[in-house]
C-alpha positions in Angstrom: 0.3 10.3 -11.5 2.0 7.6 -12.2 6.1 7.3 -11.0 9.0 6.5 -13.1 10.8 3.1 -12.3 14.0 5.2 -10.7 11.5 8.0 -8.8 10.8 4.3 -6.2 12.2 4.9 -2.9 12.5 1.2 -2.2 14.6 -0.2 -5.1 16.7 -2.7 -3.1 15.8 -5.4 -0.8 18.1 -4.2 2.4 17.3 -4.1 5.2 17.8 -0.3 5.8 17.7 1.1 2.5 20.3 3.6 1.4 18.8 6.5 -1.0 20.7 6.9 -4.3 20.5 9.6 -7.0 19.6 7.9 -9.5 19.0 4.1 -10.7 22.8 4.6 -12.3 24.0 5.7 -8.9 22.2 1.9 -7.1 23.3 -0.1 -9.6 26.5 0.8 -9.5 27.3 1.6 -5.9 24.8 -0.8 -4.4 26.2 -3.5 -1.4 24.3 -6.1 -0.1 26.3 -6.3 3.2 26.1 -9.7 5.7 23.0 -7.8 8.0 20.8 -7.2 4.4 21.4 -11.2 4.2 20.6 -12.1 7.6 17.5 -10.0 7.4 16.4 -11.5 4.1 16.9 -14.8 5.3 15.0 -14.4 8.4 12.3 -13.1 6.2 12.6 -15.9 4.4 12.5 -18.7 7.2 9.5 -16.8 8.7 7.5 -16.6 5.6 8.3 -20.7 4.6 7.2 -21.4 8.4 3.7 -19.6 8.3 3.1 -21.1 4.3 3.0 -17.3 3.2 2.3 -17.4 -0.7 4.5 -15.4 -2.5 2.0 -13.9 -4.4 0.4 -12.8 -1.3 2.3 -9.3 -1.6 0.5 -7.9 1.4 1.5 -10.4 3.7 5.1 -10.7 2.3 5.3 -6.5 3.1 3.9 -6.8 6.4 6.1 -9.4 7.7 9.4 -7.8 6.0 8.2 -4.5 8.3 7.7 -6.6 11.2 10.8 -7.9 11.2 12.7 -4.5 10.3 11.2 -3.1 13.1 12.3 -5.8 15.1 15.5 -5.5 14.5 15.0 -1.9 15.1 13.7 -2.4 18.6 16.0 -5.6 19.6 19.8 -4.2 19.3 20.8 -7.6 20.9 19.9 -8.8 17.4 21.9 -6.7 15.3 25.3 -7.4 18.1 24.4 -11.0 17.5 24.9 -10.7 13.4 28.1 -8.3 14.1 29.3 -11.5 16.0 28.5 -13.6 13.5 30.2 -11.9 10.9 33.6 -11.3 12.8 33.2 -15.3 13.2 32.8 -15.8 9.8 29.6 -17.1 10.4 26.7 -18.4 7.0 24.2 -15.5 7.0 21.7 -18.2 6.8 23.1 -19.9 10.2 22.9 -16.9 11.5 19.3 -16.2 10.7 18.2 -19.5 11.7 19.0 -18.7 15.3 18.0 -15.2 15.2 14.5 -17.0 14.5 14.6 -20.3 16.9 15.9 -17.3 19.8 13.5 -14.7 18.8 10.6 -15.3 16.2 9.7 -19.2 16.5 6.3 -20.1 18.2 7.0 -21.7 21.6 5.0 -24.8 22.2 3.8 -25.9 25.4 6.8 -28.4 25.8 9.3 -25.5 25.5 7.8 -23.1 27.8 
């Protein structure tokens, strides 16, 4: 069987997706808050960095649920974007050290 557009659990692109009634009820209620835009951008940074194709959807999903569980599992990450944010802080500045502190590859030189 195939599902209607608004039966899709995963509409958005947040990071912890909030269930809605109805498509009506997400596009109109819908906030993409300063954590959804670190996470996106941390995606981001990490799929550029490993020359992930975006039409490699498989790839693309599996790193988006690595780094949501990440987060998840690292609540040191999600006090370090509430810093951010009371600092008025880019989301993208933010998610550039998020990945230099806790998804970058260390080299030999660094370790």
């Amino acid at each position: 069987m195939i599902k209607r557009f608004d039966e899709f659990n995963s509409l958005n692109e947040s990071y912890k997706p909030k269930q809605y009634k109805d498509l009506a009820d997400m596009m109109t209620n819908y906030q993409y808050n300063y954590v959804d835009k670190v996470f996106d951008n941390v995606v981001d940074i990490i799929i550029n960095e490993n020359a992930i194709s975006e039409k490699d959807f498989k790839k693309y999903d599996d790193t988006k649920k690595y780094v949501e569980k990440y987060f998840d599992n690292n609540p040191e990450i999600l006090l370090l974007i509430d810093k951010f944010n009371s600092e008025k802080k880019r989301a993208e500045y933010c998610a550039e050290v998020i990945y230099d502190e806790h998804f970058k590859p260390k080299t030999d030189i660094e370790s």
